[in-house]
mmCIF file of the N, C-alpha and C atoms, coordinates in Angstrom:
data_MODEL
# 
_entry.id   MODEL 
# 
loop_
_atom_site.group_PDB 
_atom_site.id 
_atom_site.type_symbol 
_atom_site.label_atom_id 
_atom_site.label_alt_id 
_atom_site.label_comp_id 
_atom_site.label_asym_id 
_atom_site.label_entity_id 
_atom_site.label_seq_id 
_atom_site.pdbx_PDB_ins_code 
_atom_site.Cartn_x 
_atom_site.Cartn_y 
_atom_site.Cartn_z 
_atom_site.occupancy 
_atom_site.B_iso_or_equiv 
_atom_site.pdbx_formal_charge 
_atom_site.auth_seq_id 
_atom_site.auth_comp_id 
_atom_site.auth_asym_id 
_atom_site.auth_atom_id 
_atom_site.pdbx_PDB_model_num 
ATOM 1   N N  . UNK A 1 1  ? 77.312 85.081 122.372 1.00 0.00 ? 1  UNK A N  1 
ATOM 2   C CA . UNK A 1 1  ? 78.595 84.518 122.039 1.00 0.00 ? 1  UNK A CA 1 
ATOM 3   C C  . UNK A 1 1  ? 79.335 85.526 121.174 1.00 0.00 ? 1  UNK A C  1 
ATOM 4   N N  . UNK A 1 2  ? 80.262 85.971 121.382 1.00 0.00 ? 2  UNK A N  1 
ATOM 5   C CA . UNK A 1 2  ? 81.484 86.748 120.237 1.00 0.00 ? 2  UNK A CA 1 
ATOM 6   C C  . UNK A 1 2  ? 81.644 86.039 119.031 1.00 0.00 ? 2  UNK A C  1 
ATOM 7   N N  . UNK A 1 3  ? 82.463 87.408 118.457 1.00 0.00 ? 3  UNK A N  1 
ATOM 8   C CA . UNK A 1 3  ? 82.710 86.895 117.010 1.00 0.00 ? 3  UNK A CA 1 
ATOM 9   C C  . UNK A 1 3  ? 83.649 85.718 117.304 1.00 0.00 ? 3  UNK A C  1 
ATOM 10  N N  . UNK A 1 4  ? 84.260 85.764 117.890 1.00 0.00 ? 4  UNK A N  1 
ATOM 11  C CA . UNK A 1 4  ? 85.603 85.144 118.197 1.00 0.00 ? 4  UNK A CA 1 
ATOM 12  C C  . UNK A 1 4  ? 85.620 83.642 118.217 1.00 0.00 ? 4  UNK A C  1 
ATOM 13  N N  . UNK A 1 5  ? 84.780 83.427 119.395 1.00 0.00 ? 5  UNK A N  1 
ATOM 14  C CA . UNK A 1 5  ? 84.091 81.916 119.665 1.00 0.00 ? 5  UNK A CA 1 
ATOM 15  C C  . UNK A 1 5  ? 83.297 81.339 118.772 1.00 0.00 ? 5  UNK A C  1 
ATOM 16  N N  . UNK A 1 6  ? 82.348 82.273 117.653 1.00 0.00 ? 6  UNK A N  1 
ATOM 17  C CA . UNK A 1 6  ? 81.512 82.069 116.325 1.00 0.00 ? 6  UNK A CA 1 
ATOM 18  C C  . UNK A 1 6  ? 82.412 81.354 115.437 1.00 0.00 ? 6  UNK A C  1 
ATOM 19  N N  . UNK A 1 7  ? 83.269 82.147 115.051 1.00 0.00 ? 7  UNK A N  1 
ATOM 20  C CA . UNK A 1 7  ? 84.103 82.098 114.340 1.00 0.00 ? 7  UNK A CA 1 
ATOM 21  C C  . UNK A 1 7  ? 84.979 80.243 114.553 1.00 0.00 ? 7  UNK A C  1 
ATOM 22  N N  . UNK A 1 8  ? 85.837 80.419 115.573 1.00 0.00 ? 8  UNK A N  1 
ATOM 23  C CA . UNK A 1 8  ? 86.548 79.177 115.633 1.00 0.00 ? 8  UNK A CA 1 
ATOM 24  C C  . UNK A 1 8  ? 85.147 78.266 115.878 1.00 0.00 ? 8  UNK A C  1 
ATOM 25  N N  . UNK A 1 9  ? 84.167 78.308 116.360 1.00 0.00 ? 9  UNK A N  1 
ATOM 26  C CA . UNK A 1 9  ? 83.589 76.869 116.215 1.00 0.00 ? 9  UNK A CA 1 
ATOM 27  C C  . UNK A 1 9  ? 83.266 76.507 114.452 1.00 0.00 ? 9  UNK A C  1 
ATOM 28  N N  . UNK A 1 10 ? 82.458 77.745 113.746 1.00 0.00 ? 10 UNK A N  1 
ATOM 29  C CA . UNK A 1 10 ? 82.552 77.291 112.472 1.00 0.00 ? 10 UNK A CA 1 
ATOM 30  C C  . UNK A 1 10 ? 83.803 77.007 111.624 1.00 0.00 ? 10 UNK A C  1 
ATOM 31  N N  . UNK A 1 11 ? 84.654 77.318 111.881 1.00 0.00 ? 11 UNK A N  1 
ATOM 32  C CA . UNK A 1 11 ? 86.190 77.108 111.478 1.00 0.00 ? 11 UNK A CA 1 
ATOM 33  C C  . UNK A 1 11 ? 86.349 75.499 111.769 1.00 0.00 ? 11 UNK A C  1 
ATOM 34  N N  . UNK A 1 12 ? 85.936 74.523 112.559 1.00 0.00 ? 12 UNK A N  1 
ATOM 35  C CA . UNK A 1 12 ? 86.478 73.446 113.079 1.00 0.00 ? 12 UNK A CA 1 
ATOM 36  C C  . UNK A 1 12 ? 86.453 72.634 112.156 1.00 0.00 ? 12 UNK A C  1 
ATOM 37  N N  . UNK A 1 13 ? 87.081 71.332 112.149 1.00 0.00 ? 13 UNK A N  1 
ATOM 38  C CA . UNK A 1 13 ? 87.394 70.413 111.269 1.00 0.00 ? 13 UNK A CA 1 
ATOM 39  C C  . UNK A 1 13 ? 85.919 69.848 111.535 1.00 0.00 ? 13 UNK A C  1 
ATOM 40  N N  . UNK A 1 14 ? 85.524 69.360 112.079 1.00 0.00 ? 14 UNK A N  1 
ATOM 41  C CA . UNK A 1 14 ? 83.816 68.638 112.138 1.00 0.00 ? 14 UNK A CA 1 
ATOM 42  C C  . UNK A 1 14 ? 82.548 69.352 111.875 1.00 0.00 ? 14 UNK A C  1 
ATOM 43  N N  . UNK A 1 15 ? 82.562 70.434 112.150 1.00 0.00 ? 15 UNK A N  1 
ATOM 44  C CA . UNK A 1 15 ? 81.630 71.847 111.686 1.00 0.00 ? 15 UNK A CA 1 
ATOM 45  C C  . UNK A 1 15 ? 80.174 71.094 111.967 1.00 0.00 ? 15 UNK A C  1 
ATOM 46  N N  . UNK A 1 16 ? 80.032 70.795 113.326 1.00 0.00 ? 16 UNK A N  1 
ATOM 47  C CA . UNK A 1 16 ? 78.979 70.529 113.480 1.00 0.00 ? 16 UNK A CA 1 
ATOM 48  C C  . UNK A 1 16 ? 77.893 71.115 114.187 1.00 0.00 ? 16 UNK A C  1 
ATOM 49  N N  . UNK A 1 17 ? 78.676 72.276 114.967 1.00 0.00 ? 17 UNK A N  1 
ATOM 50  C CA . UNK A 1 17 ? 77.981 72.754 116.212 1.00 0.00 ? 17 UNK A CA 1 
ATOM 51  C C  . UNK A 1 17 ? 78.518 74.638 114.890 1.00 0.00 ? 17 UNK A C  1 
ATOM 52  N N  . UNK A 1 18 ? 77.180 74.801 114.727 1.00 0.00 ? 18 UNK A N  1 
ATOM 53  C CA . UNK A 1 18 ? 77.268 76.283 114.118 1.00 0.00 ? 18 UNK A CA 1 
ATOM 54  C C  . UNK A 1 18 ? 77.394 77.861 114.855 1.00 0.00 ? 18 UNK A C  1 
ATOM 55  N N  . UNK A 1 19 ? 76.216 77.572 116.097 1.00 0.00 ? 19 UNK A N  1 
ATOM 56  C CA . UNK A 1 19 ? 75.870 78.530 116.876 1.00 0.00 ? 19 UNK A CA 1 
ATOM 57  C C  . UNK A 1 19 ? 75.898 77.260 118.552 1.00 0.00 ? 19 UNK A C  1 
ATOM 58  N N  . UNK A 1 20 ? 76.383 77.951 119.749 1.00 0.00 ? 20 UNK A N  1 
ATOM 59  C CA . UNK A 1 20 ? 76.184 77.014 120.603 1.00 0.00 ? 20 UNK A CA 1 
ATOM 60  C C  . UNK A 1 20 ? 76.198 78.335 121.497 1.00 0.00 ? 20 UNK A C  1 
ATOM 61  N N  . UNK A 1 21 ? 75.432 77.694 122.860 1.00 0.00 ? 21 UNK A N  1 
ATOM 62  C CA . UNK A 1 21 ? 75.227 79.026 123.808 1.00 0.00 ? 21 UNK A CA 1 
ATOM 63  C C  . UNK A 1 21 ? 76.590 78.003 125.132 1.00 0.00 ? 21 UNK A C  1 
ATOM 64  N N  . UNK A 1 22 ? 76.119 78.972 126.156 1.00 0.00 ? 22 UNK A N  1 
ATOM 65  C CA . UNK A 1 22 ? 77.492 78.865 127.276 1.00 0.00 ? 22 UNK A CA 1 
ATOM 66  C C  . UNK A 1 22 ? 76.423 77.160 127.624 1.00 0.00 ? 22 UNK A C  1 
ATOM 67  N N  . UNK A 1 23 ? 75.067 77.265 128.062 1.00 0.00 ? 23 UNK A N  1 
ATOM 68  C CA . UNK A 1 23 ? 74.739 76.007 128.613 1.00 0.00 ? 23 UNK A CA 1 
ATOM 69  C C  . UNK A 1 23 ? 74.428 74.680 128.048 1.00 0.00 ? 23 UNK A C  1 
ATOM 70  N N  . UNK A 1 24 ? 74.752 75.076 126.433 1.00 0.00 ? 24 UNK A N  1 
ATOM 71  C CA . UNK A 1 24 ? 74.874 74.192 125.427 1.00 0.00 ? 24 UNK A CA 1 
ATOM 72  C C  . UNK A 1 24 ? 76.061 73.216 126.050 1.00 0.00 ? 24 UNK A C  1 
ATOM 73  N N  . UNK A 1 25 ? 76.937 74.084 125.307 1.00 0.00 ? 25 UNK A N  1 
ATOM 74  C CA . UNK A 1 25 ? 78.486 74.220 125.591 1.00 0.00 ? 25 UNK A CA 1 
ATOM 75  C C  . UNK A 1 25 ? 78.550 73.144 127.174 1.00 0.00 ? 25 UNK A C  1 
ATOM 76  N N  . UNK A 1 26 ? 77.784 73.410 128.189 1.00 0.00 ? 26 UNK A N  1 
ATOM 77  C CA . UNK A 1 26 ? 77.983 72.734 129.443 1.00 0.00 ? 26 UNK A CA 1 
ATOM 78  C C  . UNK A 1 26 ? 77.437 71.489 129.539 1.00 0.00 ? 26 UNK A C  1 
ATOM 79  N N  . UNK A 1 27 ? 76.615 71.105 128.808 1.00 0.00 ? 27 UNK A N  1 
ATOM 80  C CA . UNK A 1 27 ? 75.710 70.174 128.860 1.00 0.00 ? 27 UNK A CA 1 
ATOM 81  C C  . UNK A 1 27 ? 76.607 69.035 127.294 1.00 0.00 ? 27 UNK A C  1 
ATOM 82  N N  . UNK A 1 28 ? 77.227 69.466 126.716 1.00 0.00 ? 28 UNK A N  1 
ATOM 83  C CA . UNK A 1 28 ? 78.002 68.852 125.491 1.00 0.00 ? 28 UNK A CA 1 
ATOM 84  C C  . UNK A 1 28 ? 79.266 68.373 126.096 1.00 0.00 ? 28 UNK A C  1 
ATOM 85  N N  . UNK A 1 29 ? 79.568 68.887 127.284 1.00 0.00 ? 29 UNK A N  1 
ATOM 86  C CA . UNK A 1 29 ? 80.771 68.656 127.927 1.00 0.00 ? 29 UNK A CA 1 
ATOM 87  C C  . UNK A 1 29 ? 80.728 67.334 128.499 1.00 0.00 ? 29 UNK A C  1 
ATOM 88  N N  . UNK A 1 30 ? 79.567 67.835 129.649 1.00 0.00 ? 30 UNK A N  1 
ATOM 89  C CA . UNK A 1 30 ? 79.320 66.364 130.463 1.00 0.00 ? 30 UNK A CA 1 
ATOM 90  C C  . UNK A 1 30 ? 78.781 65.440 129.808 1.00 0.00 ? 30 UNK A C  1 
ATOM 91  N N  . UNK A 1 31 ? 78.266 65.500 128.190 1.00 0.00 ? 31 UNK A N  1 
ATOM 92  C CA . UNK A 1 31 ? 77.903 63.946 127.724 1.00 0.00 ? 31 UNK A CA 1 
ATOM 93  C C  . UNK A 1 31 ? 79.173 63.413 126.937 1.00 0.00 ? 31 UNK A C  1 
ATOM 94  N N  . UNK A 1 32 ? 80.091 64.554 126.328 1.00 0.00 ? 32 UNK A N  1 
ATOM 95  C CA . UNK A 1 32 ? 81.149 64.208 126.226 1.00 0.00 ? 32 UNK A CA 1 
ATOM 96  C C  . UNK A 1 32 ? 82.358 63.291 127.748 1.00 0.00 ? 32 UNK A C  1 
ATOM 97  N N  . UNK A 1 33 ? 82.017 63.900 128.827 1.00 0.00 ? 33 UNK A N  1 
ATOM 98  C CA . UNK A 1 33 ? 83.168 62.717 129.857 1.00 0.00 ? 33 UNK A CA 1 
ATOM 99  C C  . UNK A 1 33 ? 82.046 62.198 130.249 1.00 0.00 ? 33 UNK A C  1 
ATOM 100 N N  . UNK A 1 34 ? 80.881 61.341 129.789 1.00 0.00 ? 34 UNK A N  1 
ATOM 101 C CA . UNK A 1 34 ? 80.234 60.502 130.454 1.00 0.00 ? 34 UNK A CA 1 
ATOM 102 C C  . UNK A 1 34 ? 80.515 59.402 129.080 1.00 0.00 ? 34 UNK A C  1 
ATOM 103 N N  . UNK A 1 35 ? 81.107 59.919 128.028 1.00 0.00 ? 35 UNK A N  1 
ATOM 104 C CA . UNK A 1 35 ? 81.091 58.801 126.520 1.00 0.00 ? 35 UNK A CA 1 
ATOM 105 C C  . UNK A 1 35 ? 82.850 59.270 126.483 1.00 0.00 ? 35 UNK A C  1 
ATOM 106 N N  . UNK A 1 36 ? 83.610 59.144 127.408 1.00 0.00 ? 36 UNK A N  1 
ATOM 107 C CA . UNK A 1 36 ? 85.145 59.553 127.483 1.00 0.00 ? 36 UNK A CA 1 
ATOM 108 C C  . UNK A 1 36 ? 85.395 59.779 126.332 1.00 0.00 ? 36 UNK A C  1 
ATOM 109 N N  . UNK A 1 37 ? 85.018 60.878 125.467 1.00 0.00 ? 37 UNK A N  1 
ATOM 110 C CA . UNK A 1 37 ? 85.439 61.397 124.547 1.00 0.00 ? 37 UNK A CA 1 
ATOM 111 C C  . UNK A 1 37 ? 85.963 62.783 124.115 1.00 0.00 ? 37 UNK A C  1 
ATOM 112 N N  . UNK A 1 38 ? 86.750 63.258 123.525 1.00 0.00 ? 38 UNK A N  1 
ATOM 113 C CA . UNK A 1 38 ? 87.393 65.139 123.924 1.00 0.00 ? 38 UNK A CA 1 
ATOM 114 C C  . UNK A 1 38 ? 86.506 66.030 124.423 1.00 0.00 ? 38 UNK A C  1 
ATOM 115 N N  . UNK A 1 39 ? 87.248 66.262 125.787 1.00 0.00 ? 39 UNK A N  1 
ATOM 116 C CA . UNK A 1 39 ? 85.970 67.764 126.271 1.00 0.00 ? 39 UNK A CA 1 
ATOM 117 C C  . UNK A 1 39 ? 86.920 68.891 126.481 1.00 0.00 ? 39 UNK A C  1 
ATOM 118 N N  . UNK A 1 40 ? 88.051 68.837 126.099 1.00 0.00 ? 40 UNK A N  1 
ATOM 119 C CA . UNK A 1 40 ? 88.824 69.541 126.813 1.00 0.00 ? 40 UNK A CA 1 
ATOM 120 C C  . UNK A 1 40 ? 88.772 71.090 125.770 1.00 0.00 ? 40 UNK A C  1 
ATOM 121 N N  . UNK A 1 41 ? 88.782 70.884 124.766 1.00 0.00 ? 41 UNK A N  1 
ATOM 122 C CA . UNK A 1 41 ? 88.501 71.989 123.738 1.00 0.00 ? 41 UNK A CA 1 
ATOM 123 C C  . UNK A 1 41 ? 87.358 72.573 124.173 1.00 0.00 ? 41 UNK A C  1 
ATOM 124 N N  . UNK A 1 42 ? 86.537 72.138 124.488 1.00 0.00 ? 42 UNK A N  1 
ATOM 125 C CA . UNK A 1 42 ? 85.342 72.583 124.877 1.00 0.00 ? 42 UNK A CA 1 
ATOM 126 C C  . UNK A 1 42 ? 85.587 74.098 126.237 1.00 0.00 ? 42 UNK A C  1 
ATOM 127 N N  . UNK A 1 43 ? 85.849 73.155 127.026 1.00 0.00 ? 43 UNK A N  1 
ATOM 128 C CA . UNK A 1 43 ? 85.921 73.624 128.345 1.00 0.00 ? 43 UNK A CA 1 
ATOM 129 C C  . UNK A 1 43 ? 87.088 74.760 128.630 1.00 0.00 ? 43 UNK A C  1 
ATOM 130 N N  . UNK A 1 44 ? 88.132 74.917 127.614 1.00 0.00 ? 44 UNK A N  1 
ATOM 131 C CA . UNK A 1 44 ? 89.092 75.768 127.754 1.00 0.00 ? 44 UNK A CA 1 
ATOM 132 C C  . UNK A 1 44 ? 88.349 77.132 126.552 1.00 0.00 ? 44 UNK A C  1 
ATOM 133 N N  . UNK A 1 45 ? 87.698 76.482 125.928 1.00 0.00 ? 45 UNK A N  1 
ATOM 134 C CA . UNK A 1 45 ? 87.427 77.790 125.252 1.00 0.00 ? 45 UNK A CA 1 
ATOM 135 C C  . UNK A 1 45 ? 85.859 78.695 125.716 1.00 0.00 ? 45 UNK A C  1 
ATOM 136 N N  . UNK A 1 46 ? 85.037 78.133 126.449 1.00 0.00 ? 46 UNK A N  1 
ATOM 137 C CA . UNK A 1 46 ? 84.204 78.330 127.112 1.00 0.00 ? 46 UNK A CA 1 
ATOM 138 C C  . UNK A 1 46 ? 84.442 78.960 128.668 1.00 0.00 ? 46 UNK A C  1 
ATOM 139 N N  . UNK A 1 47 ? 85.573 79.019 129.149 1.00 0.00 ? 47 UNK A N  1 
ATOM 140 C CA . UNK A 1 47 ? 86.374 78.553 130.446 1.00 0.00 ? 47 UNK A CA 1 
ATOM 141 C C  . UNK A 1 47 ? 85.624 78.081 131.263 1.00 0.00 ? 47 UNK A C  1 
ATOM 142 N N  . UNK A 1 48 ? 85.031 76.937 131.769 1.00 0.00 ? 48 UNK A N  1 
ATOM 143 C CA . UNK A 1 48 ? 83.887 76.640 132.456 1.00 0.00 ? 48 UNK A CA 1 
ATOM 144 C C  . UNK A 1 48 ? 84.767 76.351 133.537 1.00 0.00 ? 48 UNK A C  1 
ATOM 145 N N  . UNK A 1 49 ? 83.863 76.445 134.801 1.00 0.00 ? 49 UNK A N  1 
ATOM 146 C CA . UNK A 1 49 ? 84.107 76.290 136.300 1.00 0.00 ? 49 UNK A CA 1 
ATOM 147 C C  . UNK A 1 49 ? 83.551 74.586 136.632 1.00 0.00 ? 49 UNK A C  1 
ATOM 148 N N  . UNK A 1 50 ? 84.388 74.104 137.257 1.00 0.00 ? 50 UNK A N  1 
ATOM 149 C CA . UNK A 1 50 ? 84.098 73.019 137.781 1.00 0.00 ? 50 UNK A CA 1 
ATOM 150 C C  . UNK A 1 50 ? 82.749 72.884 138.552 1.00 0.00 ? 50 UNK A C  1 
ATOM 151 N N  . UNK A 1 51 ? 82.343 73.900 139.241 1.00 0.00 ? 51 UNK A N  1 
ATOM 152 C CA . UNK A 1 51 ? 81.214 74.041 139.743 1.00 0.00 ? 51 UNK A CA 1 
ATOM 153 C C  . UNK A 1 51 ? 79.687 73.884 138.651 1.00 0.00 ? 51 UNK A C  1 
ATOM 154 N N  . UNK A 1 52 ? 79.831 74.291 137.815 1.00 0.00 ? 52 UNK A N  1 
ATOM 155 C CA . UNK A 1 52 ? 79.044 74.341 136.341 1.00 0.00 ? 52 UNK A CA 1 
ATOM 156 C C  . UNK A 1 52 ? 79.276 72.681 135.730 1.00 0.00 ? 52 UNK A C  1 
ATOM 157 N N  . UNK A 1 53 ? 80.060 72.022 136.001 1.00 0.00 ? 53 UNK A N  1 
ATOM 158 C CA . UNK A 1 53 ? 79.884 70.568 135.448 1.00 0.00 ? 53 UNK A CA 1 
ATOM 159 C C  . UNK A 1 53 ? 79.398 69.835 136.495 1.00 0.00 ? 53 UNK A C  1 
ATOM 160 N N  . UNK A 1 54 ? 80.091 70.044 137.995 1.00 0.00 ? 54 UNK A N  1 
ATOM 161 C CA . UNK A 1 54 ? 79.110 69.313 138.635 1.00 0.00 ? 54 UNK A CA 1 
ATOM 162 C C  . UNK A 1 54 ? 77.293 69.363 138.928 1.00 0.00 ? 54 UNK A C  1 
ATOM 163 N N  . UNK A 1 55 ? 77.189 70.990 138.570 1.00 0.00 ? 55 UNK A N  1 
ATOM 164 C CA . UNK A 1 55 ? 75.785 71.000 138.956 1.00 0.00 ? 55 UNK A CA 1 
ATOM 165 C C  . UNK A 1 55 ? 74.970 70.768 137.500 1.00 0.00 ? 55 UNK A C  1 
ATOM 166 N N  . UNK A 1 56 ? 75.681 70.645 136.349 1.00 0.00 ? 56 UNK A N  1 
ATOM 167 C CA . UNK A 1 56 ? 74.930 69.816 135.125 1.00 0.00 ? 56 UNK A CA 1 
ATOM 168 C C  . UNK A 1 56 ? 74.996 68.474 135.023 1.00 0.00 ? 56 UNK A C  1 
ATOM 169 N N  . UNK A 1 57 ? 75.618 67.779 136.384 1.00 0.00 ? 57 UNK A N  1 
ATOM 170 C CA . UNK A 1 57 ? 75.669 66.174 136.054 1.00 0.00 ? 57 UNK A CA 1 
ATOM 171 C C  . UNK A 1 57 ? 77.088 65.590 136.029 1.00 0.00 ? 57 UNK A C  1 
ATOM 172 N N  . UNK A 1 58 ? 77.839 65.897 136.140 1.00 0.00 ? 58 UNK A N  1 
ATOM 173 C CA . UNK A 1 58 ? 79.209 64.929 135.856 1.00 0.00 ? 58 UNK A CA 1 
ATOM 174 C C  . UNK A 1 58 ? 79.706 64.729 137.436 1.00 0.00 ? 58 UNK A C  1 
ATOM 175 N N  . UNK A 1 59 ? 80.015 63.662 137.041 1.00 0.00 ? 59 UNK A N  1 
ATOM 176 C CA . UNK A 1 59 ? 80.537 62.983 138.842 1.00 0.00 ? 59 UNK A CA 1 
ATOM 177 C C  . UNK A 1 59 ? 81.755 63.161 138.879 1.00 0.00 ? 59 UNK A C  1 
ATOM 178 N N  . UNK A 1 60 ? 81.873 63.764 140.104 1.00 0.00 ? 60 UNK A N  1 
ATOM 179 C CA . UNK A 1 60 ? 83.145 64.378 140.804 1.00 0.00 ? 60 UNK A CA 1 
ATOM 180 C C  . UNK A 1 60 ? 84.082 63.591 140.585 1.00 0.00 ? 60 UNK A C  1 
ATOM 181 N N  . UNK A 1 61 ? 84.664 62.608 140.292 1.00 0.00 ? 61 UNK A N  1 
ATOM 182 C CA . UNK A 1 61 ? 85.935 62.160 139.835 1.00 0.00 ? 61 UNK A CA 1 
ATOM 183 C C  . UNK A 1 61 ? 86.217 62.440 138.698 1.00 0.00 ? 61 UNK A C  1 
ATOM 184 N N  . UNK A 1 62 ? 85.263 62.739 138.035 1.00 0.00 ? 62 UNK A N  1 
ATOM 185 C CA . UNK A 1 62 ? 85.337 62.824 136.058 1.00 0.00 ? 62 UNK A CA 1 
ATOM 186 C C  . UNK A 1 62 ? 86.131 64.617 136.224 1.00 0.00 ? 62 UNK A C  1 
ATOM 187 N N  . UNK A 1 63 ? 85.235 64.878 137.334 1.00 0.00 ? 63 UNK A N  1 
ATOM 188 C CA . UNK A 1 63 ? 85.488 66.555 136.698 1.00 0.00 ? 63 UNK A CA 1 
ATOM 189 C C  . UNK A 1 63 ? 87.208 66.929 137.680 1.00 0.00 ? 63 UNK A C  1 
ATOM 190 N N  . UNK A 1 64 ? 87.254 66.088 138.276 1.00 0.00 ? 64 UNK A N  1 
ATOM 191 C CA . UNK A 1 64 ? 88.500 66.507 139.648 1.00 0.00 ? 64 UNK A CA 1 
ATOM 192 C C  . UNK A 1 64 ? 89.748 65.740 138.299 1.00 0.00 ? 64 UNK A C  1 
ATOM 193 N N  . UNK A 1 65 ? 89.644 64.402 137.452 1.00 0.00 ? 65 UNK A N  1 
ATOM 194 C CA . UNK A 1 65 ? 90.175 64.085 136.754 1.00 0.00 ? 65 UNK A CA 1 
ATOM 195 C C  . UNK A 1 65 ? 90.848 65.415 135.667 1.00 0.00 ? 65 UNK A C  1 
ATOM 196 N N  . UNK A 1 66 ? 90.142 66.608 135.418 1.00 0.00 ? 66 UNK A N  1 
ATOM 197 C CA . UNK A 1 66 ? 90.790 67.497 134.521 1.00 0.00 ? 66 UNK A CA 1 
ATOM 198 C C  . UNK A 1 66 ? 91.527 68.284 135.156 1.00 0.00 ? 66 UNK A C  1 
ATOM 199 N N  . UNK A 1 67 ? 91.920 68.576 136.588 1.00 0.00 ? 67 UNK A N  1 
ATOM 200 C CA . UNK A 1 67 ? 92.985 69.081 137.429 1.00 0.00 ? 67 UNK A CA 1 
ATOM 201 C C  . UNK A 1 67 ? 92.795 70.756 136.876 1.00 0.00 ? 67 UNK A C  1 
ATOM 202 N N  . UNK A 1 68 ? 93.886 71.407 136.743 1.00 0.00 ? 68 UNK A N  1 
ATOM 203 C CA . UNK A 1 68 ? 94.157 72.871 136.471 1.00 0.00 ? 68 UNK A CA 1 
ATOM 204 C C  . UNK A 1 68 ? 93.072 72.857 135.456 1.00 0.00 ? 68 UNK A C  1 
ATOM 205 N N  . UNK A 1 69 ? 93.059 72.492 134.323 1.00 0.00 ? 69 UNK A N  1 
ATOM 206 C CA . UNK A 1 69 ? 92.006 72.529 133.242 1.00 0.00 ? 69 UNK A CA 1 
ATOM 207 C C  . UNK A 1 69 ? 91.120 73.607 133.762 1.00 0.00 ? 69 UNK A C  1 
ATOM 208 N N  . UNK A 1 70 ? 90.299 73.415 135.216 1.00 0.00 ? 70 UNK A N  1 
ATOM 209 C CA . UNK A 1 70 ? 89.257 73.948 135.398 1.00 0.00 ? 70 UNK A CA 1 
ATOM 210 C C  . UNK A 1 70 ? 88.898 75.218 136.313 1.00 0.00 ? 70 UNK A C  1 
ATOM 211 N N  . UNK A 1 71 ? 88.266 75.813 135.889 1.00 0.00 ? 71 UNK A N  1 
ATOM 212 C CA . UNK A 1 71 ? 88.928 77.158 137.068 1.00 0.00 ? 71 UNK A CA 1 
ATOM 213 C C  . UNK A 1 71 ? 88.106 76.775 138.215 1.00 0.00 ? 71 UNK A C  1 
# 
């Protein structure tokens, strides 16, 4: 992970996630839209592929629901 991405996650108002890897990051996503709660920060700063949420679990309406969002 870069300084960059280090950086703004410890920067966040909740400071809960210190160090997180890319399949962290993928797997925090989909329990985040399975508990409809913010994934979108997630997923834009990670840039995750729609392909990467469906094959960690999230059902194709959840992930087709974030439109452009996803590359």
């Amino acid at each position: 992970m870069g300084k960059a991405k280090r950086r703004s996650l410890t920067l966040g108002v909740n400071r809960q996630i210190s160090n997180l890897t890319r399949e962290d990051a993928i797997n925090k996503i989909v329990s985040n839209i399975e508990q409809k709660t913010e994934a979108i920060e997630l997923i834009t700063l990670f840039g995750v592929a729609a392909e990467e949420l469906l094959e960690a679990g999230a059902s194709y309406e959840d992930v087709m629901s974030f439109g452009r969002i996803l590359k």
